[in-house]
C-alpha positions as semicolon CSV with decimal commas, in nm:
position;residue;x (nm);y (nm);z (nm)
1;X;11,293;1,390;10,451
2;X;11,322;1,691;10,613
3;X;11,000;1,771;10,838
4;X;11,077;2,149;10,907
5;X;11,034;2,211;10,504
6;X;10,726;2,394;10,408
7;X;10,415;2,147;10,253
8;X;10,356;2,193;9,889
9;X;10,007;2,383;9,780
10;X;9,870;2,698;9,758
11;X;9,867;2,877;10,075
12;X;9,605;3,110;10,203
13;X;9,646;3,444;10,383
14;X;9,553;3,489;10,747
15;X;9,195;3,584;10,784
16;X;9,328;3,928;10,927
17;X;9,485;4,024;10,573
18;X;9,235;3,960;10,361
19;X;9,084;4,307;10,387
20;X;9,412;4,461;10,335
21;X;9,476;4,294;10,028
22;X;9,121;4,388;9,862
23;X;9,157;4,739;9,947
24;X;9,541;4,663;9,771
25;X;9,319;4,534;9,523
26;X;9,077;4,835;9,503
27;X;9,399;5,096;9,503
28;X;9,558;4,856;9,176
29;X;9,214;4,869;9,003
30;X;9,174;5,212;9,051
31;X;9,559;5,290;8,976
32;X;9,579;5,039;8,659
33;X;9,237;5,155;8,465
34;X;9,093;5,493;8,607
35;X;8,781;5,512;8,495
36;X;8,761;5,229;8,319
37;X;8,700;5,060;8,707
38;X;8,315;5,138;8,667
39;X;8,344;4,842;8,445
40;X;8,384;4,624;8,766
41;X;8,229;4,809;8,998
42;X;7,970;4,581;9,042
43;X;8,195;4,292;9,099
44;X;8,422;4,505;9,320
45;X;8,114;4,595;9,542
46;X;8,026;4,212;9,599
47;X;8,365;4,124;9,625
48;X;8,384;4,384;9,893
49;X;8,053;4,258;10,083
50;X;8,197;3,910;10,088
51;X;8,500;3,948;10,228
52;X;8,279;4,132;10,495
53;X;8,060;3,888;10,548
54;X;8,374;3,632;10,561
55;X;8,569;3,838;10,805
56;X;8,305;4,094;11,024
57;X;8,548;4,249;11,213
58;X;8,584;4,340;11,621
59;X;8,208;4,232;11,761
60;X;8,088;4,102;11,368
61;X;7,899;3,733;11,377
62;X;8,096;3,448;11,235
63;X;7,944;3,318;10,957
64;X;7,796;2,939;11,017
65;X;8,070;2,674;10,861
66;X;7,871;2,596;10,592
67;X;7,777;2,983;10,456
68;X;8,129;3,020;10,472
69;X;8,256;2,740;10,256
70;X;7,922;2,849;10,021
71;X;8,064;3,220;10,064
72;X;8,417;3,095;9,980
73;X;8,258;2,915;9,662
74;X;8,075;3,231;9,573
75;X;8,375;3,493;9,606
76;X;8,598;3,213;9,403
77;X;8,385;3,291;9,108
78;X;8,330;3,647;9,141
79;X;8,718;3,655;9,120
80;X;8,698;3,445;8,818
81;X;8,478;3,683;8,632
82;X;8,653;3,965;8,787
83;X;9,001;3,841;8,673
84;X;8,857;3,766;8,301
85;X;8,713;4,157;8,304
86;X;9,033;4,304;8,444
87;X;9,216;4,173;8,173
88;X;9,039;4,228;7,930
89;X;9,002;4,669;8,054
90;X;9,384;4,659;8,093
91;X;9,425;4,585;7,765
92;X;9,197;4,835;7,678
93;X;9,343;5,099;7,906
94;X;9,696;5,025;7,769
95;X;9,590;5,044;7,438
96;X;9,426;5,373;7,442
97;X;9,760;5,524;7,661
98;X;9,891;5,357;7,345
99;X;9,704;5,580;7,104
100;X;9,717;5,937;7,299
């Protein structure tokens, strides 16, 4: 067996990324649905203060190890619900660009 090849699993982003890819996140949302977004604005907004608290920048405070696997836990379902609710206001969107 080869030990150079990559180990199976889902892999995770660097730490540094993971603001890039919500405000990728924001820009698709916004893009996607217009202003059908205020429909997960709410989500968005503690999406956006976890991935603060989770990465605090230049001079921020690291989390404790345990807030951050609790913060971890917390964001995994806030994607969840935010996921289900994208979905579903795509369809929505798509269907009324359907209708005009």
């Amino acid at each position: 067996m080869d030990s150079s090849s990559p180990k199976a699993g889902p892999t995770r982003a660097p730490d540094d990324l993971a603001p890039v890819l919500l405000a990728s996140l924001e820009l698709r949302v916004e893009t996607e649905l217009g202003p059908l977004k205020a429909g997960v604005a709410p989500l968005m907004s503690e999406l956006r203060q976890g991935v603060a608290a989770l990465h605090p920048g230049p001079g921020g405070l690291q989390l404790p190890p345990q807030k951050q696997q609790e913060e971890r836990a917390r964001l995994a379902r806030v994607l969840d619900t935010l996921e289900d609710i994208l979905e579903a206001l795509q369809r929505r969107a798509r269907a009324s660009q359907a209708g005009d």
